[in-house]
DRENDO-1510 file (C-alpha; in Angstrom, 1 decimal, always signed):
<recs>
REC; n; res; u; v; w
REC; 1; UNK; +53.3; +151.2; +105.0 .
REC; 2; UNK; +53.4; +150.8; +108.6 .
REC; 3; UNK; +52.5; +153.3; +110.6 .
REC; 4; UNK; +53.8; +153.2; +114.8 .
REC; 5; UNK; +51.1; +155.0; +117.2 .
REC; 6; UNK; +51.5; +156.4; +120.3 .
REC; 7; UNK; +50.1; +152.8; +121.6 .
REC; 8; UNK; +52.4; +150.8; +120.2 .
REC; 9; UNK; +55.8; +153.1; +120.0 .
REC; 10; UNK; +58.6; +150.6; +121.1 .
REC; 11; UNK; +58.5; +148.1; +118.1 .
REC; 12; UNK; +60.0; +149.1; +115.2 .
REC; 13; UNK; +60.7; +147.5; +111.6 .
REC; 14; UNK; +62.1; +148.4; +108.4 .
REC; 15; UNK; +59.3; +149.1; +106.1 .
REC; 16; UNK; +58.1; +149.8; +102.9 .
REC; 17; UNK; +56.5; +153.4; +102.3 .
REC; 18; UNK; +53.9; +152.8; +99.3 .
REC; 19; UNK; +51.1; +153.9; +100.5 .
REC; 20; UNK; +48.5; +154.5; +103.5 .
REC; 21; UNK; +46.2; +152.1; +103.6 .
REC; 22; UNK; +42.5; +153.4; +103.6 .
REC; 23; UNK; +40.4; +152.5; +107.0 .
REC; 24; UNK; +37.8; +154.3; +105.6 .
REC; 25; UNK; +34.2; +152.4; +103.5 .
REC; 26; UNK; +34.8; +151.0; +100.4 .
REC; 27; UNK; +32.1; +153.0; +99.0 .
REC; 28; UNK; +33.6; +156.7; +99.8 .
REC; 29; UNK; +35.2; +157.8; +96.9 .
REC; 30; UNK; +39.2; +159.0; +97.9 .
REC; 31; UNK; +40.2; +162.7; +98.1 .
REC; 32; UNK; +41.5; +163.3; +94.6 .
REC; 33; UNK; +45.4; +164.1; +94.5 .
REC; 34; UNK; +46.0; +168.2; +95.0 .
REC; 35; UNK; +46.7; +170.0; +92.0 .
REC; 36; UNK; +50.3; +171.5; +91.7 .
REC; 37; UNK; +50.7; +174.9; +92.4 .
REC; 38; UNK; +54.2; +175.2; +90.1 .
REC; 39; UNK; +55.0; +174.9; +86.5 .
REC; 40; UNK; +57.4; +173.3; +84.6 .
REC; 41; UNK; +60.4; +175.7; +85.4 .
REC; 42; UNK; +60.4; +175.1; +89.2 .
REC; 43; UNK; +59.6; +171.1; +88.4 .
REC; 44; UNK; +62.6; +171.0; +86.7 .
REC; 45; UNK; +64.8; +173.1; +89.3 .
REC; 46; UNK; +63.2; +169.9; +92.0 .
REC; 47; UNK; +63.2; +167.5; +89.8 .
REC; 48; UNK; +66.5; +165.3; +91.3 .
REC; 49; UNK; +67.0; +164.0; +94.1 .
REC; 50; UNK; +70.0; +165.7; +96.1 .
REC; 51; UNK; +71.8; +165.8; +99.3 .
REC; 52; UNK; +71.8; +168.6; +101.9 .
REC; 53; UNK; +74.6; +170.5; +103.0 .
REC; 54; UNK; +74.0; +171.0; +106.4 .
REC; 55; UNK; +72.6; +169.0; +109.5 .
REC; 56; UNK; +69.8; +169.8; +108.9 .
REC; 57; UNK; +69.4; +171.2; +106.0 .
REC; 58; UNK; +65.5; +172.3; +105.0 .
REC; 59; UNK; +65.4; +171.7; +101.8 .
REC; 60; UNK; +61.0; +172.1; +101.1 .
REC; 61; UNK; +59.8; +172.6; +98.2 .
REC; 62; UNK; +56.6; +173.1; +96.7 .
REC; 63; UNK; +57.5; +169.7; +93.8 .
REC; 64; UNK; +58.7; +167.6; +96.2 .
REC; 65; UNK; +55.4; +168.3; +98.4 .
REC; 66; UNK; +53.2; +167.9; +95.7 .
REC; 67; UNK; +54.8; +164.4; +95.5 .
REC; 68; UNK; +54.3; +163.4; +98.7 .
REC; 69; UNK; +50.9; +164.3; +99.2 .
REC; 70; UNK; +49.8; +163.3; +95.3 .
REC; 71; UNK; +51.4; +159.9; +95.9 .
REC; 72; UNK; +52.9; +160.1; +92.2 .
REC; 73; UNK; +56.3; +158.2; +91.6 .
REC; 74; UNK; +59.2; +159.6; +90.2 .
REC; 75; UNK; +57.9; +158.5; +86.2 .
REC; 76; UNK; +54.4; +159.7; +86.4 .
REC; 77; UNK; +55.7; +163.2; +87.5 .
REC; 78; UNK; +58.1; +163.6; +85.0 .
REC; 79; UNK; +55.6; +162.5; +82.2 .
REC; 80; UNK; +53.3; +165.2; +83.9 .
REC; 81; UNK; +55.7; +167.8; +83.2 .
REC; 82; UNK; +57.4; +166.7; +80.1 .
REC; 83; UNK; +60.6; +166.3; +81.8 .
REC; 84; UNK; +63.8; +164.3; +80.5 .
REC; 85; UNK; +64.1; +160.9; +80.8 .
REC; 86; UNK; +65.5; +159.4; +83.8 .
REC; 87; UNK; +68.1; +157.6; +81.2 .
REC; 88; UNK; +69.7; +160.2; +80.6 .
REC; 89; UNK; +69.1; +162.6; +83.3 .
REC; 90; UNK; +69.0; +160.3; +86.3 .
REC; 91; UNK; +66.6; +159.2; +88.4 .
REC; 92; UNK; +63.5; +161.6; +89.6 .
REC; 93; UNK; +62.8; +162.4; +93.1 .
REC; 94; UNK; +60.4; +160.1; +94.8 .
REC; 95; UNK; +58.3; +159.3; +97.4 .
REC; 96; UNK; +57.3; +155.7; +96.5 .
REC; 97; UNK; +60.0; +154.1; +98.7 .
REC; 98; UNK; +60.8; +150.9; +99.8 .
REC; 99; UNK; +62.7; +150.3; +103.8 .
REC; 100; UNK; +61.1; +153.7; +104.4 .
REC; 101; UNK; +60.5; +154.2; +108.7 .
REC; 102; UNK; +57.7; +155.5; +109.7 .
REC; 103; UNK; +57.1; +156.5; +113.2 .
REC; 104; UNK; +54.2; +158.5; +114.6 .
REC; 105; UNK; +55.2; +161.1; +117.8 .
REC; 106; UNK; +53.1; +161.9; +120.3 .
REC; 107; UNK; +52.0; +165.3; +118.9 .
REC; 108; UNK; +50.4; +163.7; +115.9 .
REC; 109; UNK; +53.3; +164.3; +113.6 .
REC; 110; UNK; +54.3; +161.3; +111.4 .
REC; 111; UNK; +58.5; +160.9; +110.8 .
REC; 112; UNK; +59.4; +159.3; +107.4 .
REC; 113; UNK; +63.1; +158.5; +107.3 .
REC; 114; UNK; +64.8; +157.9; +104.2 .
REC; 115; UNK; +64.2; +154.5; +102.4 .
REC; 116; UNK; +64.7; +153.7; +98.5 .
REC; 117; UNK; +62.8; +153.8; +95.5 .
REC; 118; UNK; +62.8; +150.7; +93.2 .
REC; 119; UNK; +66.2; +148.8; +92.6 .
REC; 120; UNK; +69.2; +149.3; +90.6 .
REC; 121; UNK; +67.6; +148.1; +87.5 .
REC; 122; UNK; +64.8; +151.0; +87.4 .
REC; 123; UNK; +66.6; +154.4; +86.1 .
REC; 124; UNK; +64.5; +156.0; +88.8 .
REC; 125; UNK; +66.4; +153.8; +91.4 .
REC; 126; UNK; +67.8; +156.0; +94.4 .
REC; 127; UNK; +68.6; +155.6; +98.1 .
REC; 128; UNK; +67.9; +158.5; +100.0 .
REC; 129; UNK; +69.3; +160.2; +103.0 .
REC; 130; UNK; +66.3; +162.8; +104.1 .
REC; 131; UNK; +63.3; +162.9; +106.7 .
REC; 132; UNK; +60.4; +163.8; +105.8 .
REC; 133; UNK; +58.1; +165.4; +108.9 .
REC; 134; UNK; +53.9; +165.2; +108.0 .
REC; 135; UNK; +51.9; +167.4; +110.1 .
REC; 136; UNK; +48.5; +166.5; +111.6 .
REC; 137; UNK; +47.5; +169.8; +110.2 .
REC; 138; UNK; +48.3; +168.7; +106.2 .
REC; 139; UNK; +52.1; +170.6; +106.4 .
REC; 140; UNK; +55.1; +168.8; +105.3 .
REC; 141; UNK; +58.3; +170.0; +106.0 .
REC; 142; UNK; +61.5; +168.0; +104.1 .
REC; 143; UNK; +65.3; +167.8; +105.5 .
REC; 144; UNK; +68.4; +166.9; +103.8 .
REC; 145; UNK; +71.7; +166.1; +104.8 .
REC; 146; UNK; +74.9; +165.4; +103.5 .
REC; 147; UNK; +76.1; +161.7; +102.8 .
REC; 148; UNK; +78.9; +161.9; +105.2 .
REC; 149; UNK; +76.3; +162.9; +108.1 .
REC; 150; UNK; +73.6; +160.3; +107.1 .
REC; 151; UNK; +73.9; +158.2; +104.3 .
REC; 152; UNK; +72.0; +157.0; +102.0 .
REC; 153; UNK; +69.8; +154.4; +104.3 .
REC; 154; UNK; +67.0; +152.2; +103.6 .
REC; 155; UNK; +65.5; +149.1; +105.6 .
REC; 156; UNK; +66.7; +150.4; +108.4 .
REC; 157; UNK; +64.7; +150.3; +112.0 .
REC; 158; UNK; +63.7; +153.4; +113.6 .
REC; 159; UNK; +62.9; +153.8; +117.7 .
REC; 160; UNK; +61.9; +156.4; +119.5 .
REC; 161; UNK; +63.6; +157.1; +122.5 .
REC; 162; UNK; +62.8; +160.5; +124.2 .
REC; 163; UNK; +63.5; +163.4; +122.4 .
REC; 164; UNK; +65.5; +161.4; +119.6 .
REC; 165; UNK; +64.9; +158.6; +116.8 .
REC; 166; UNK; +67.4; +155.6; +117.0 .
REC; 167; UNK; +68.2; +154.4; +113.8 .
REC; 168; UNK; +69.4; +151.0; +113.3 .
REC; 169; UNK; +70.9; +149.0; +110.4 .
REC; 170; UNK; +70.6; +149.5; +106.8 .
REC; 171; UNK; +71.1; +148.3; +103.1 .
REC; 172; UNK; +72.5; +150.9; +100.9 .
REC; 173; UNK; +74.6; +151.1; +98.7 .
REC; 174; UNK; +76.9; +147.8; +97.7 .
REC; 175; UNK; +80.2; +149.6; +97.6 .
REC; 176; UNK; +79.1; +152.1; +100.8 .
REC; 177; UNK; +78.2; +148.8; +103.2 .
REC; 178; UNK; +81.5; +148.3; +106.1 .
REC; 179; UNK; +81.0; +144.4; +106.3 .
REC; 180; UNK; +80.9; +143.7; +110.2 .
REC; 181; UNK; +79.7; +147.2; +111.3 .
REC; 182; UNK; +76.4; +148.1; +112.3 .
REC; 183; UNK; +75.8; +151.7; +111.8 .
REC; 184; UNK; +74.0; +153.6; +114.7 .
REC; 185; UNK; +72.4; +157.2; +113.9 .
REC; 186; UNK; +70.4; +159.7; +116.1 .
REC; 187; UNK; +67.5; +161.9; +114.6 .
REC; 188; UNK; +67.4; +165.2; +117.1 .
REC; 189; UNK; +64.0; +166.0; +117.2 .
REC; 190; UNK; +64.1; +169.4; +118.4 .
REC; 191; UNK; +66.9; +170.3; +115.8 .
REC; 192; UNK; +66.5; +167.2; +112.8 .
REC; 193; UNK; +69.8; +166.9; +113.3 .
REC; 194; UNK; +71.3; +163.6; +113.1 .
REC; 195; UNK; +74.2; +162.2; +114.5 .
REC; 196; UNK; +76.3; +159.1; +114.3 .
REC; 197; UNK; +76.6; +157.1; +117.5 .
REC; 198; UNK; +79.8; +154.9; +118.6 .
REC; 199; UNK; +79.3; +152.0; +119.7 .
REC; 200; UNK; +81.3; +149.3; +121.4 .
REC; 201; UNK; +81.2; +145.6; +122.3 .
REC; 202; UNK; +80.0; +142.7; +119.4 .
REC; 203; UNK; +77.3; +144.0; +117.0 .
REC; 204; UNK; +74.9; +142.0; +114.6 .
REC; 205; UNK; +77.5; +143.3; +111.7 .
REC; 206; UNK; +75.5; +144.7; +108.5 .
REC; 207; UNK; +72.2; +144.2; +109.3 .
REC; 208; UNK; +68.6; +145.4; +107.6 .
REC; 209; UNK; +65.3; +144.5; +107.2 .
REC; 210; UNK; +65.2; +143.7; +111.3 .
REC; 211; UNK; +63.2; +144.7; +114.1 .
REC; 212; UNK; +64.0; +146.5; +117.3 .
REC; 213; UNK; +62.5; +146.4; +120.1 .
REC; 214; UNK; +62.7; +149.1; +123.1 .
REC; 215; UNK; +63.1; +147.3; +126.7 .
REC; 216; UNK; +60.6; +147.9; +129.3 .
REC; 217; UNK; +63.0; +150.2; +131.2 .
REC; 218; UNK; +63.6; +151.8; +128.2 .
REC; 219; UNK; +67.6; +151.4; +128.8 .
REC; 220; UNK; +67.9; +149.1; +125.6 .
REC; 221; UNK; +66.8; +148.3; +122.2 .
REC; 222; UNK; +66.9; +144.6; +121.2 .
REC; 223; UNK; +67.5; +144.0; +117.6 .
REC; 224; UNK; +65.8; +140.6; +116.1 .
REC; 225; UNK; +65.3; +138.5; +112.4 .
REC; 226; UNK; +66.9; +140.7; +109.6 .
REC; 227; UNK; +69.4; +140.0; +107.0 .
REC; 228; UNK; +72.8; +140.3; +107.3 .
REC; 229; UNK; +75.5; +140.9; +104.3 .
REC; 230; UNK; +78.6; +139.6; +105.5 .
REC; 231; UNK; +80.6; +141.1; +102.6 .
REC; 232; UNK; +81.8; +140.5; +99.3 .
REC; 233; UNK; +81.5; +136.8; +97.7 .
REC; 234; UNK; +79.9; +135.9; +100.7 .
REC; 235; UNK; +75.7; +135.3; +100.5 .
REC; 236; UNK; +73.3; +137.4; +102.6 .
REC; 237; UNK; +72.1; +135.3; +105.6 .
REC; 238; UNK; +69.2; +135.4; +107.8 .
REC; 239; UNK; +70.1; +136.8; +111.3 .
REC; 240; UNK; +69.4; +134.2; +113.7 .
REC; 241; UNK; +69.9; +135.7; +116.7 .
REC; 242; UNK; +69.2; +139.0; +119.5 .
REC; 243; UNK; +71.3; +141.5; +120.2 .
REC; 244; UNK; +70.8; +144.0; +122.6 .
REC; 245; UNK; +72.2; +147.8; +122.3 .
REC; 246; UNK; +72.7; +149.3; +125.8 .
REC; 247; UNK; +71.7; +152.9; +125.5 .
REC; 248; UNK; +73.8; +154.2; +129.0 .
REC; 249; UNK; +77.0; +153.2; +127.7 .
REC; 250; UNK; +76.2; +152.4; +123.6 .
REC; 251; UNK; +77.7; +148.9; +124.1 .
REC; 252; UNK; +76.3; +145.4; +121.7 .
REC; 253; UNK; +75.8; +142.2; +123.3 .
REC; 254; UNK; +75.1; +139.0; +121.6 .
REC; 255; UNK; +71.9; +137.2; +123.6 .
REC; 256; UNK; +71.8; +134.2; +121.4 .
REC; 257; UNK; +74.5; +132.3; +119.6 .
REC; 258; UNK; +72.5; +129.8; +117.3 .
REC; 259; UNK; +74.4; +127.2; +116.0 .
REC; 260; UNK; +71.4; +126.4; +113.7 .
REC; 261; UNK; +72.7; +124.0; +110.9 .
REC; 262; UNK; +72.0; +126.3; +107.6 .
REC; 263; UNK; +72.3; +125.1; +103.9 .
REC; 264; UNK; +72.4; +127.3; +100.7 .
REC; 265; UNK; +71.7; +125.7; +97.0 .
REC; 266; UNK; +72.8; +127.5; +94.2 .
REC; 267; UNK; +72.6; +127.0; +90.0 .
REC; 268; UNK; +75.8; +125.7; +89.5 .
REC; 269; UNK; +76.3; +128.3; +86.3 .
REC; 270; UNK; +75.2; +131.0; +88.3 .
REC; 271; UNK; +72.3; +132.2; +86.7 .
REC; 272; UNK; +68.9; +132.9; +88.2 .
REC; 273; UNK; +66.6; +130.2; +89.5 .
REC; 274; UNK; +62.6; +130.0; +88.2 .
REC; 275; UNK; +61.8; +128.9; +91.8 .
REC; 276; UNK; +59.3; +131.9; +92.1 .
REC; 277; UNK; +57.9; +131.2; +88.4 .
REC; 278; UNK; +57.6; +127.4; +88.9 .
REC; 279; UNK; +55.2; +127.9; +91.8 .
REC; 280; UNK; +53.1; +130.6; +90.6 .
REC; 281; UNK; +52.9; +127.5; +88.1 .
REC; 282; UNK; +52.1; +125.1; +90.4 .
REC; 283; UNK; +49.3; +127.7; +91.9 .
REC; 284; UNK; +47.6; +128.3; +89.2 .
REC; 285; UNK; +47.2; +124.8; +88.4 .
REC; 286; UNK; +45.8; +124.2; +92.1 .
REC; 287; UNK; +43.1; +126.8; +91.5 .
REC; 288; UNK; +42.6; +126.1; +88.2 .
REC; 289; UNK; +43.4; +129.2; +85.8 .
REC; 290; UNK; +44.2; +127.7; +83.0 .
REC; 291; UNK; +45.2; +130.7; +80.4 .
REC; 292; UNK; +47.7; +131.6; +83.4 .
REC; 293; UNK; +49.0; +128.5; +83.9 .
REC; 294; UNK; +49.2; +128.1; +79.6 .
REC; 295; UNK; +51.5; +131.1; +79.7 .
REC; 296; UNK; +53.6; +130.5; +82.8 .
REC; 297; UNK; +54.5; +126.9; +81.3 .
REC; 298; UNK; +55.0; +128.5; +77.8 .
REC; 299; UNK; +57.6; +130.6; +79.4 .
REC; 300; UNK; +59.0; +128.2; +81.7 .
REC; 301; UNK; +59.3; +125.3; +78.8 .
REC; 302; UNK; +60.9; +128.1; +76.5 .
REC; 303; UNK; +63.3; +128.8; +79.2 .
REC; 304; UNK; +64.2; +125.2; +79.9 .
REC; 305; UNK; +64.3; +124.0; +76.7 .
REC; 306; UNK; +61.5; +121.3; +77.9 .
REC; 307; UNK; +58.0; +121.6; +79.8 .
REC; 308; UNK; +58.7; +121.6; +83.7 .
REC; 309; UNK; +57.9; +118.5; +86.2 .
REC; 310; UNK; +55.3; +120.4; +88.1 .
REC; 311; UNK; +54.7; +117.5; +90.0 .
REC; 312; UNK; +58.1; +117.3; +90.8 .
REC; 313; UNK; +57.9; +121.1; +91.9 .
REC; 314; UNK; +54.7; +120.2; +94.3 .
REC; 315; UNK; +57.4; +117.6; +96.1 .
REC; 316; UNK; +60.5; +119.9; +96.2 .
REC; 317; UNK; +60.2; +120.5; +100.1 .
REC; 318; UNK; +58.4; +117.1; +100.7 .
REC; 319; UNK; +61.5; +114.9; +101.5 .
REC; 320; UNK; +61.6; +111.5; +102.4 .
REC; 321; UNK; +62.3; +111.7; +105.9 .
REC; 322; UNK; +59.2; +111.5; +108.0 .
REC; 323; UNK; +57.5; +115.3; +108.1 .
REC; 324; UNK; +54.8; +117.5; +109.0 .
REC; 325; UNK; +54.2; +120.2; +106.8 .
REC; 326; UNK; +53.3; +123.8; +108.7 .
REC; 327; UNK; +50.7; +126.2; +107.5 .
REC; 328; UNK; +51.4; +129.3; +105.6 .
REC; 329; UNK; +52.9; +132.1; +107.5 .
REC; 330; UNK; +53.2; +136.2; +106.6 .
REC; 331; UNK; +55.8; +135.6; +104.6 .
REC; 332; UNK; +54.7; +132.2; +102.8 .
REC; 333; UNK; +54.9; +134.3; +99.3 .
REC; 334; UNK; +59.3; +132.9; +99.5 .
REC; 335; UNK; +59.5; +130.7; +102.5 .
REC; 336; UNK; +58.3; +127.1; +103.5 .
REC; 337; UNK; +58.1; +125.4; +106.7 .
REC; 338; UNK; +58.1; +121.8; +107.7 .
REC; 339; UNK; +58.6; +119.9; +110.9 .
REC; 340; UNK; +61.3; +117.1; +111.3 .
REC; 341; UNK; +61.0; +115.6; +115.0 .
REC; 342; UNK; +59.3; +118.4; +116.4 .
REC; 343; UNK; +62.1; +120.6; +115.0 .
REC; 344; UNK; +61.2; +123.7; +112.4 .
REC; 345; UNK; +63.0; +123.2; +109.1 .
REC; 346; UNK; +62.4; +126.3; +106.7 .
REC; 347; UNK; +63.1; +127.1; +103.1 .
REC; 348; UNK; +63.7; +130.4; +102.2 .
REC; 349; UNK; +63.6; +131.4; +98.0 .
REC; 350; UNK; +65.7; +134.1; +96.5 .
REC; 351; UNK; +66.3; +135.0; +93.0 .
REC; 352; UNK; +69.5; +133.0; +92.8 .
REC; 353; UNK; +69.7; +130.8; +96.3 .
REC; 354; UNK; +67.9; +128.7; +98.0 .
REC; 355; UNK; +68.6; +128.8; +102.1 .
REC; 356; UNK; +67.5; +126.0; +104.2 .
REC; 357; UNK; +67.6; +126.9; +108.0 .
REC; 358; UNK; +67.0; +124.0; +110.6 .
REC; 359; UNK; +65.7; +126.1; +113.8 .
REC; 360; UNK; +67.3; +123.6; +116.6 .
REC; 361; UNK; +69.0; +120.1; +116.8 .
REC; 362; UNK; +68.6; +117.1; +114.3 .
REC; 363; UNK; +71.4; +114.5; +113.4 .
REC; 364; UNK; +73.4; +115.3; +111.0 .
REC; 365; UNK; +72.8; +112.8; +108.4 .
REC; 366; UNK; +68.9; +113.7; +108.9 .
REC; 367; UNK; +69.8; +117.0; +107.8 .
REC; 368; UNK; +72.5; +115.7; +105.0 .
REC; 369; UNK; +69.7; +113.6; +103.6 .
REC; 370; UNK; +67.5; +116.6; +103.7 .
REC; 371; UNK; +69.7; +118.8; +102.0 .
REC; 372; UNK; +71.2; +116.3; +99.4 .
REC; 373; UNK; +67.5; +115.3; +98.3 .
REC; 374; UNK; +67.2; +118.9; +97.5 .
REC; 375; UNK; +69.6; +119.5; +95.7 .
REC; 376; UNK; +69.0; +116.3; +93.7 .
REC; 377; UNK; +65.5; +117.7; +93.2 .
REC; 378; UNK; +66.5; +121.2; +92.2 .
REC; 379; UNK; +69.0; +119.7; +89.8 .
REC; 380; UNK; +66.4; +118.0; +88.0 .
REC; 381; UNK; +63.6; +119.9; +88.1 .
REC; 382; UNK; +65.7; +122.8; +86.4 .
REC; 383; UNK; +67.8; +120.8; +84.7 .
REC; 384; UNK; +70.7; +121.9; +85.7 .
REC; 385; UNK; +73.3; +121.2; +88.0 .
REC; 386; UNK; +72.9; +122.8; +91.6 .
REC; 387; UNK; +76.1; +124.0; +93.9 .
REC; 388; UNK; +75.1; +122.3; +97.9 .
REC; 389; UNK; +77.0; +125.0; +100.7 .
REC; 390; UNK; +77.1; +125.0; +104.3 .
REC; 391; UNK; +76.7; +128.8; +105.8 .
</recs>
């Protein structure tokens, strides 16, 4: 989880609330998780998550406390109390959240805003729409709303301006998202009290997962990188360019207008990719762990009906134009980088695409004979035909 200080307050970034990271010697054993002071009556009054029903509503409890501070997730709570399964009766509440802000005031207390736990695969899966205020002393205090005040947000940014916490962006939910808008909130906080803010002129459209960046007059935020959802049957893109939020008169401006050439590749029968499994393949055979590398290809092979050209997987961002290929960045776990003519070409995996992004000017047939060598490679290395798009 990142955590913003009073030294660094202007940059903020969707991030993922798991948990603090420990600054302390290796050798100190940790705190052990406080006992709960409740039994199972009052854990099962808490033990859903739930809107508020007013602006601010405080809605502390001793459960969802316990959570917080124990750093137990949703499952491990309800096993601890023998509650019903999330199958049945929904998902638990949870502090083991994904896109979760965090930003520290000046006073020393820590402002956790919303975020999600899981995805929509995990019965526990639920976006919430609270804020979460940590005390330097050890208190928490916990603040709901109601959807139509602040919805249910996560990956959102998070800056703090003054008295007041600018939220930025979010995913949420699928059929929640308005394609082309880019939602704008305010957290109050003298009152927690959160208000949408109207905007005007061109926003990013439905962005998340971004960072913003408060000017050095402090009369602007300037919104970078993210992912944008552009709506249904259309893929989620990389945002490729800065915008800037006015905070006199609320108005958007474009700064950049990329016209990056950008490529997508997708399995032609629409099924997922084994991108991510093929090169945890290809790993372990670089470092040599053989039982791993036994099992990935035994489920790979199963998969494919035959054993997979890891060789072939090595090459699949080596083309045969003239290259440099770019060390490993932060995010190197999805995304490669090479250099065509001094020019940044980068891959970027997903579960079912594959984006290729060509950050500044190359011919076109250079980046045709990029992108058709790809494909041919994808194609063959899953065996499978592959779909080629332009974005």
């Amino acid at each position: 989880m990142t955590t913003r200080t009073d030294d660094d307050p202007i940059e903020t970034e969707a991030t993922e609330a798991t948990e603090v990271e420990d600054d302390e010697d290796d050798d100190v054993e940790p705190e052990p998780p406080p006992e709960p002071t409740f039994g199972r009556e009052e854990f099962l009054e808490w033990r859903s998550p739930r809107p508020g029903t007013a602006n601010p509503e405080r809605m502390t409890n001793p459960v969802w406390v316990w959570i917080v501070r124990a750093g137990v997730n949703a499952w491990a709570a309800n096993q601890r109390f023998d509650g019903p399964a999330a199958l049945g009766a929904g998902p638990g509440w949870c502090f083991e959240r994904f896109g979760c802000s965090s930003t520290e005031l000046p006073d020393g207390r820590l402002i956790q805003i919303a975020g999600e736990h899981e995805d929509y695969y995990d019965p526990d899966f639920y976006i919430y729409n609270d804020v979460i205020v940590r005390h330097p002393d050890g208190r928490v205090d916990i603040f709901g709303y109601p959807r139509d005040v602040f919805p249910p947000t996560d990956s959102h940014s998070a800056t703090l301006v003054g008295d007041r916490i600018i939220l930025i962006g979010s995913i949420g939910y699928t059929g929640e998202r308005k394609y082309g808008h880019t939602p704008v909130l305010a957290l109050d906080l003298e009152t927690f009290a959160i208000s949408t803010i109207p905007t005007s002129g061109t926003p990013p459209g439905w962005i998340f997962k971004h960072t913003a960046t408060l000017s050095d007059d402090g009369r602007a935020i300037v919104v970078q990188r993210g992912e944008l959802d552009r709506g249904e049957r259309q893929s989620i893109v990389e945002n490729i360019d800065d915008w800037r939020l006015d905070l006199d008169t609320w108005e958007w401006q474009r700064l950049t207008d990329r016209r990056w050439p950008r490529r997508e590749f997708r399995r032609s029968d629409g099924e997922r990719n084994r991108l991510w499994e093929l090169g945890q393949a290809c790993w372990y055979r670089q470092v040599g762990w053989a039982k791993e590398l036994a099992e990935e290809l035994e489920k790979l092979t199963k998969a494919y009906g035959s054993p997979p050209d890891l060789d072939l997987a090595d090459r699949l961002f080596r083309p045969s134009v003239a290259h440099e290929v770019m060390a490993d960045e932060d995010d190197s776990f999805n995304t490669t980088r090479i250099r065509v003519d001094g020019v940044v070409v980068r891959f970027v995996r997903d579960g079912f695409e594959l984006q290729m992004t060509v950050e500044g000017e190359l011919p076109e047939s250079t980046v045709d004979a990029i992108a058709d060598e790809l494909r041919e490679k994808l194609s063959t290395l899953e065996q499978t035909s592959y779909t080629l798009n332009t974005l």
